[in-house]
N, C-alpha and C positions, 0 to 999 in steps of 0.2 A: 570347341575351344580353338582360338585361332592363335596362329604363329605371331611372335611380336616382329615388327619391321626390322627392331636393332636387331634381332638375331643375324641378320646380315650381313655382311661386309666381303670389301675384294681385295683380295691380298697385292701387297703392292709389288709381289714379282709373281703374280699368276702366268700360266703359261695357255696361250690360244686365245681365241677371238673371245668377249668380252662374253655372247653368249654362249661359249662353251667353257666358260668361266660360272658362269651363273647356275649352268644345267649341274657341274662337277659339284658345286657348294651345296647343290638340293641334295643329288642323290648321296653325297656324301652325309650329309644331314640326315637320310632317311635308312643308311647303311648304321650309322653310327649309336643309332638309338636315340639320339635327340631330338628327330620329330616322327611322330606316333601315327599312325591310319586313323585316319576319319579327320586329321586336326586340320585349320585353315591356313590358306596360304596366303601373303597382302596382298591384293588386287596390282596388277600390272604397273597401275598407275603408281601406288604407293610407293613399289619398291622402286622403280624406275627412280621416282625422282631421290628413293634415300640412296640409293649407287650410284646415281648422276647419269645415269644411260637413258638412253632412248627408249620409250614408252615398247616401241617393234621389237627392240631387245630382249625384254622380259618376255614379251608374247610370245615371240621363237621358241626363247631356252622353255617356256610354259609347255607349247605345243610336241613339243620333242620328248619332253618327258611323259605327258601325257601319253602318245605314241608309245614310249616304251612301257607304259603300265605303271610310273614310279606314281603318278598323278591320275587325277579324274574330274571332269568337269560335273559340276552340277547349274548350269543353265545361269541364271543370272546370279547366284549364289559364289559364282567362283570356281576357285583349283582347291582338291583335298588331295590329302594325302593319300592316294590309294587303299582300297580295302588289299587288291593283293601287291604291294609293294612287301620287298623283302623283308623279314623281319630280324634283326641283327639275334643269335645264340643266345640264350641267359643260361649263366653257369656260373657254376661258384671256383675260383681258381682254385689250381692244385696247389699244396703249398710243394716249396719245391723241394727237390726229394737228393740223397745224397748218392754221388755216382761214385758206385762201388766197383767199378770194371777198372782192370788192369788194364791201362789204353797201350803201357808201354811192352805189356807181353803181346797184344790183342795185334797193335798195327806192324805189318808184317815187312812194308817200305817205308823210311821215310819219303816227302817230298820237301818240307820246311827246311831250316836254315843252310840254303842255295846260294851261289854270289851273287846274284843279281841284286842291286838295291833296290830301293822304294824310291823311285819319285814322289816329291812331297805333291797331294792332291790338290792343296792350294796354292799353285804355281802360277793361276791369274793373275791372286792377289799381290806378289810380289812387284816393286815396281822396273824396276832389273832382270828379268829373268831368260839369263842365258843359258835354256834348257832345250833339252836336244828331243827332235821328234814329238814333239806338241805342234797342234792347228794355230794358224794367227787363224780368227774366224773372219779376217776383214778381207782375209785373202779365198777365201772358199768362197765357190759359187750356189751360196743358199738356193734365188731362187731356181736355178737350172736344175738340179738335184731334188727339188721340192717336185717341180713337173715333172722330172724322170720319175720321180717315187709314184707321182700320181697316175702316168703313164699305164706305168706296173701294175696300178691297181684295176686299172682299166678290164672291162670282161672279156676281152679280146686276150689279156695275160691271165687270165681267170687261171691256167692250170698252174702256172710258172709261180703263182699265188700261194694257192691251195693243195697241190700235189705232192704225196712224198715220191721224189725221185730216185727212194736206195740209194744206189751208189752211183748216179749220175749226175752231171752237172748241166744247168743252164746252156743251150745248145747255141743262145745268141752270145753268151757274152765268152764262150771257147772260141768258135766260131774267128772273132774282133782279135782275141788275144793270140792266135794262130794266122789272122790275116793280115792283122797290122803292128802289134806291140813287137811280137817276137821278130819282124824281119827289119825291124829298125837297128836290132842288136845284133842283126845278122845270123839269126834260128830258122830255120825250117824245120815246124812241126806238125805231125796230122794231129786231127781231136783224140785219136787215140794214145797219143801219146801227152796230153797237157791233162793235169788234174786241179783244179779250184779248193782251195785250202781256206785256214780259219788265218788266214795274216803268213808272212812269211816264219814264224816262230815254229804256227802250227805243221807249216811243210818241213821244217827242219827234225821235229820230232817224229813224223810220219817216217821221215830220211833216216834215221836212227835208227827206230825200233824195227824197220824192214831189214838193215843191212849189220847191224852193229850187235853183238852180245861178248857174255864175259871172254869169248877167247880171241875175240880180234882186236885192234888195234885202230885208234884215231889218232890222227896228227893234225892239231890245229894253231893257229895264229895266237901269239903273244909278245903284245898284248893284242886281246880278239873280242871278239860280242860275250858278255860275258854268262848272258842265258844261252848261251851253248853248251857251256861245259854243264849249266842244271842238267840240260836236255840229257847229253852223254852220261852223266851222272847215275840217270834212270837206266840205262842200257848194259853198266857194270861193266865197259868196255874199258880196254887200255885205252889212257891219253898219254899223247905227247906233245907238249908244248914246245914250239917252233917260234924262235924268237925272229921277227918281222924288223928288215932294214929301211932304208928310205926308198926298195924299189918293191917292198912287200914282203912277201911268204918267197924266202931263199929255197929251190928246190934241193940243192946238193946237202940241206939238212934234215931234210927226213928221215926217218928212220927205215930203215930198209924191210922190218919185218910189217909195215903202215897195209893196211888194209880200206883206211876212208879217208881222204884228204880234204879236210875243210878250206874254202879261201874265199874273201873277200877281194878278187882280182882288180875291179874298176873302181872300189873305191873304200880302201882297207878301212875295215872299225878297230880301233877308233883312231890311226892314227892319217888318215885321209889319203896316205898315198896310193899312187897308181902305177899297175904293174905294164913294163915295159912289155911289148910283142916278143921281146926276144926270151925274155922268163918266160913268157907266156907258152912258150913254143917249149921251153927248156921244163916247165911243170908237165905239161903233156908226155913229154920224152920218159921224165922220172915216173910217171903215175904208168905208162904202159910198161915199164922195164921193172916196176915193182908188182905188175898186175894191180896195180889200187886203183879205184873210182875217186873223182874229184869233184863236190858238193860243190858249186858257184854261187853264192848270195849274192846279187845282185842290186842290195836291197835299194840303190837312189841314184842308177841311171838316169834318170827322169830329168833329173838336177843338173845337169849337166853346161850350167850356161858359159863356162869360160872356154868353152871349145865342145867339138865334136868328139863324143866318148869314144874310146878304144874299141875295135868288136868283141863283143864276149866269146870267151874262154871256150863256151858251148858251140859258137859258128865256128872255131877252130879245129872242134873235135871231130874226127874220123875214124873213130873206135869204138863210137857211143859210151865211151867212160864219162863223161860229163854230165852231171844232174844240174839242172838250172833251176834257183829259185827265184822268183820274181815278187812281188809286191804293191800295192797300192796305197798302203799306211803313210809312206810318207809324202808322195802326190796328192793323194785326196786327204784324207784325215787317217789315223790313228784308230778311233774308235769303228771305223767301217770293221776289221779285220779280214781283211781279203788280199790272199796272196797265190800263188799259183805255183806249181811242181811242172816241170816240160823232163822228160826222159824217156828211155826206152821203152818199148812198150809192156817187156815181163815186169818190169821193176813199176812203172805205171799202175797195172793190173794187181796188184800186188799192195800198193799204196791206199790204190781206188779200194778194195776190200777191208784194208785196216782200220780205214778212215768212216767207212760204213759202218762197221762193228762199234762203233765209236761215239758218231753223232750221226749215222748217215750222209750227210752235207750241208755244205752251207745255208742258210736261208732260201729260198727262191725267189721271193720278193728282193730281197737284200740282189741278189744275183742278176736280176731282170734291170734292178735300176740302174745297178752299174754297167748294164750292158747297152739299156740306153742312152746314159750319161755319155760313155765312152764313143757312140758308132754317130750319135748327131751332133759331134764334136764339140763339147763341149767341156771336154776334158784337154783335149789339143790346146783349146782356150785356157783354162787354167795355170796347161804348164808353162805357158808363157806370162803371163800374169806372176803368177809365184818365181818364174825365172828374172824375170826384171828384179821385180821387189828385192830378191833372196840378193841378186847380183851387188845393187846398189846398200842394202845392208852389210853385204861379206865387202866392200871397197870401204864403209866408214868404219868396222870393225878393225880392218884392217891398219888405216888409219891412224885409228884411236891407239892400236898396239903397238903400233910406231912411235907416236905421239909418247905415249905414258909411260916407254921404254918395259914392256913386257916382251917376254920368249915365244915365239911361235915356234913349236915341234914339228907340227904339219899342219900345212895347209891343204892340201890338193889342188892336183893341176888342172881339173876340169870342173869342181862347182861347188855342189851340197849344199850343207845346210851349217855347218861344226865348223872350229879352228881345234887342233890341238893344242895345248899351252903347254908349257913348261916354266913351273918355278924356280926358284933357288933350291941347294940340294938340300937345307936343312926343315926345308917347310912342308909339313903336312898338308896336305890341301883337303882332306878330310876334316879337319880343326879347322883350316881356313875356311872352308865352306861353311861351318857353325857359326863361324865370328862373323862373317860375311852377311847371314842371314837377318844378322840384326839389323845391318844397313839395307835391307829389301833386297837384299842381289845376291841372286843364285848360279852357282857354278856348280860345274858335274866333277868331284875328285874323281881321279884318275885310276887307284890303286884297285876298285874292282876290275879292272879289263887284264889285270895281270893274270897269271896262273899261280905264281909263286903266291903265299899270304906273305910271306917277306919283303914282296919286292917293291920297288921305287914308290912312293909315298910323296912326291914332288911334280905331280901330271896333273892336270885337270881337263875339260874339255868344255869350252862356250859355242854355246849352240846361238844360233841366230835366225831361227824361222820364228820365232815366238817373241821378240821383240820389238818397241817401234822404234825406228830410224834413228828420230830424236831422242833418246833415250840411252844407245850405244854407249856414245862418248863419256858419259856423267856414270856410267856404269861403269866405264874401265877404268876408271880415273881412281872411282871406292873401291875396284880390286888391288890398284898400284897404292891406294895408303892402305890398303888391308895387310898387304906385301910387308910394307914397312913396319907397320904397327905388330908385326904378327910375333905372337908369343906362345911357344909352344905350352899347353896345359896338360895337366897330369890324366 
């Protein structure tokens, strides 16, 4: 019995070169139960010309599979479908069964309803979309990242591949981040003291659960990152919420009994201001007179194109109270998740074990690319690339906010990515983001970065790495009649 030709087709968003398009659609055909061992496959020719490919095409993706056993040649007869290709399970489904478990005696934490919202997952599709920490992919260096992947794979990285490291990391790309990243910020750290994390989220919670339980005490930024407080949340620590003026996190308001001080120093979330040398000097002052340690997020130094950044808070420290958290999410992409912890060494060792018990570590592949991405510069490349682009989208945004007479809250004095806004005090920007959405343009309400559930309801935040140039203006224009048009609903 031979396969019919129509059985085929190439989907018009497949992913990879045409014959490994062709090889997925067989073995998927042959997983799936719809073609059977022993049946025929169209000769080269046939298919070729019904997908429109190249005769070599079909022959490849034929040979390949053949090589893996899905296929078998019989001489001039053609390609069969393998005698030992896989055979997909035959069974009869369960029907399904009714769950009698008390899940709400059974689960003994919650983690679910956190303040962090959802980013809506179709935020390409929007044609406005002033959202904060998403990839422009036009600005990513595909292929340079493509040959570091490739690199990696190389048998010379064979271990850095294949190897569980336990609780060590990738020794090129600590190495890079100890040689070069950290003394741009003005850190000196040995390997012993820098740990490679899952994103700076995952270092913050590492930060936590090492240092933080129900009888201590956090003092964090408000309004601040708002998956912090989940994070603390888990740890059943005291928070205190420290309301942030236009020079950041006021030291003289902390609470005296603070045992972890969180702070966004060089580039506060969310509302983008930058902390003076002299706070800077004056948090140091309070965090050693209180004995408290001072967690640094660092998270978009990187960004920095309207001047040269501050030095961090960590090159300042001479007490080792300073944890440094670093990041890559928002320089390279988001979905990499790669961030970094730089601190003492016990607190290090300590981390490094937690984070073992956990997941082990990062990728090593994932680890290796980025080590090479970063060391044959190619990441330097980037951030100037994305520095340009970001600089001349943050001047017509800015523009534009002028123009259509909207509120700037903060801006920041050395770069990013965000504006803070501020609306009229009567408007929800959570409603307005709904009404908003109709017209394709997306804005970030404001109200989760508070601490209070009560509090200002009139913020929002427009992000600008994920938008194109042309696009800005005609976008603030639908926020400034959204402004107008806005009517608060029940």
């Amino acid at each position: 019995m031979a396969i019919s030709v129509e059985t085929f087709f190439l989907a018009a968003d497949g992913q990879g070169t045409l014959q490994a398009q062709i090889q997925q659609m067989i073995a998927q055909g042959i997983l799936s139960g719809r073609f059977h061992r022993g049946e025929k496959l169209p000769s080269s020719r046939s298919l070729a010309a019904h997908l429109g490919v190249s005769r070599i095409t079909v022959t490849l993706a034929y040979t390949e599979l053949l090589a893996n056993d899905y296929l078998s040649s019989r001489g001039r007869s053609g390609y069969f479908v393998s005698d030992n290709a896989p055979v997909p399970p035959v069974y009869d489904p369960r029907p399904a069964s009714e769950d009698r478990v008390d899940w709400a005696r059974a689960i003994t934490r919650t983690f679910t309803g956190g303040d962090t919202p959802v980013k809506p997952s179709d935020w390409e599709n929007y044609r406005y979309p002033f959202i904060y920490g998403q990839v422009d992919p036009t600005l990513f260096d595909h292929a340079n990242w493509r040959l570091s992947a490739m690199r990696a794979l190389g048998a010379k990285d064979f271990s850095s591949l294949t190897s569980d490291y336990y609780d060590r990391d990738d020794p090129l790309l600590v190495e890079f981040i100890s040689r070069h990243t950290l003394p741009r910020r003005g850190i000196t750290a040995r390997p012993s003291e820098v740990l490679i994390t899952m994103g700076a989220q995952n270092a913050l919670w590492l930060t936590a659960q090492v240092l933080l339980n129900s009888r201590r005490r956090a003092a964090i930024e408000d309004p601040g990152y708002h998956a912090l407080r989940d994070v603390l949340a888990h740890t059943r620590c005291a928070i205190s919420p420290v309301r942030v003026d236009a020079d950041g996190l006021p030291p003289d308001a902390i609470p005296a009994d603070t045992d972890i001080i969180f702070s966004t120093p060089s580039h506060q979330s969310p509302t983008t201001a930058t902390m003076p040398m002299a706070r800077r000097k004056a948090l140091l002052e309070k965090a050693s007179a209180l004995n408290a340690l001072i967690i640094e997020d660092d998270y978009e130094f990187e960004l920095s194109f309207l001047g040269a950044p501050s030095p961090a808070l960590k090159s300042m420290d001479r007490d080792g109270r300073v944890i440094y958290v670093g990041s890559f999410s928002k320089s390279l992409f988001p979905g990499l998740r790669l961030g970094y912890l730089v601190g003492s060494e016990p607190f290090i060792r300590e981390a490094r074990a937690l984070r073992a018990s956990v997941l082990r570590h990062p990728p090593g592949h994932v680890q290796r690319t980025a080590a090479y991405f970063l060391s044959l510069g190619h990441y330097d490349a980037q951030i100037r690339r994305m520095s340009k682009a970001l600089h001349a989208r943050r001047k017509q945004l800015e523009d534009s906010v002028v123009r259509h007479g909207l509120t700037i809250s903060g801006n920041g004095g050395y770069g990013g990515s965000a504006l803070w806004m501020q609306a009229p005090a009567h408007v929800d920007t959570e409603m307005l983001a709904n009404q908003l959405r109709r017209k394709a343009v997306l804005i970030e309400p404001g109200a989760p970065f508070f601490s209070a559930k009560a509090g200002p309801a009139n913020f929002y935040r427009l992000g600008y790495s994920s938008i194109h140039i042309d696009r800005i203006d005609d976008g603030v224009r639908l926020i400034r009649e959204g402004l107008e048009k806005y009517e608060p609903t029940a």
